[in-house]
NUBAVEX-145374 format. One record per residue (C-alpha): residue in one letter; x, y, z. Coordinates in steps of 0.05 Angstrom, whole numbers, padded with zeros to 5 digits, always signed. Each point is the difference from the previous one (the first is absolute). Example, Ala and Ser with C-alpha at 12.3 -4.5 7.8 and 13.67 -1.06 7.14 Angstrom:
// residues 2
A+00246-00090+00156/S+00027+00069-00013/
// end
This chain:
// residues 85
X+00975+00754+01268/X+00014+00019+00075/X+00042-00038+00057/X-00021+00003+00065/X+00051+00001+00052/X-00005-00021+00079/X+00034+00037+00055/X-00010-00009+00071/X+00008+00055+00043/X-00018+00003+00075/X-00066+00040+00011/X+00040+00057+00037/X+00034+00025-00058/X-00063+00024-00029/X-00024+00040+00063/X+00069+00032+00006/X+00005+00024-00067/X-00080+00023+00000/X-00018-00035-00065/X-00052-00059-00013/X+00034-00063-00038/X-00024+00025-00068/X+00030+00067+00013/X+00062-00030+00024/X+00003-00045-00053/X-00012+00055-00058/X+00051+00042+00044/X+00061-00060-00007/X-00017-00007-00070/X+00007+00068-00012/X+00072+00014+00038/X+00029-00071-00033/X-00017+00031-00061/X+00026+00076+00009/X+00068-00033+00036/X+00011-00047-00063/X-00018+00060-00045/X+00052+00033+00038/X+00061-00053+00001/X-00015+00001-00074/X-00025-00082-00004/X-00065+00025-00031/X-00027+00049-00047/X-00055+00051+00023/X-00052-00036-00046/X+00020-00063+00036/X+00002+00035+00077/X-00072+00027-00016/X-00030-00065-00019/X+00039-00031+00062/X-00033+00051+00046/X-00068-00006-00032/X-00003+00070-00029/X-00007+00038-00067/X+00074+00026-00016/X-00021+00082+00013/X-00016-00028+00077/X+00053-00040+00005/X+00052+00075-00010/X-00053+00036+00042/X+00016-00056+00058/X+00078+00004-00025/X-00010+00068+00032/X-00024-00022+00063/X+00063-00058+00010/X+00042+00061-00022/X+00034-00036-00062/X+00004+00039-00065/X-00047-00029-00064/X+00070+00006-00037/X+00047-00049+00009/X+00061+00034-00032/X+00033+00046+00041/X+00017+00072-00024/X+00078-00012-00006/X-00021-00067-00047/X-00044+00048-00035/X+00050+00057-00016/X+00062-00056-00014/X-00058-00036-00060/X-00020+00071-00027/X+00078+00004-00010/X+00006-00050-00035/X-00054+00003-00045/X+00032+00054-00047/
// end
């Protein structure tokens, strides 16, 4: 099952950012999904299916936003792999 949503946006936007209303629509999709991945508020199986992509596009396009596929950071790495002895 699928929602569709309405927004209205004035005509000029699309010109100034170069992109039709499809693209700009798969394009907002895509950075709601990679900015929640990012805050945490949803996992990267979730964020993929937001942005309408299989989950190995959705870390290529992590990439391209510059936000790391791993949500822990290295510090939160090293402090669990201390205490897992």
């Amino acid at each position: 099952m699928s929602v569709a949503i309405t927004i209205d946006l004035p005509e000029t936007v699309f010109s100034a950012i170069r992109k039709s209303p499809s693209e700009f629509a798969a394009e907002m999709r895509l950075a709601a999904a990679v900015k929640w991945y990012e805050m945490g508020v949803v996992s990267q199986e979730k964020a993929s299916e937001i942005a309408g992509q299989t989950r190995a596009d959705f870390i290529l396009s992590l990439a391209r936003f510059g936000v790391s596929p791993f949500q822990s950071t290295a510090d939160e790495i090293m402090e669990d792999l201390r205490h897992a002895d």
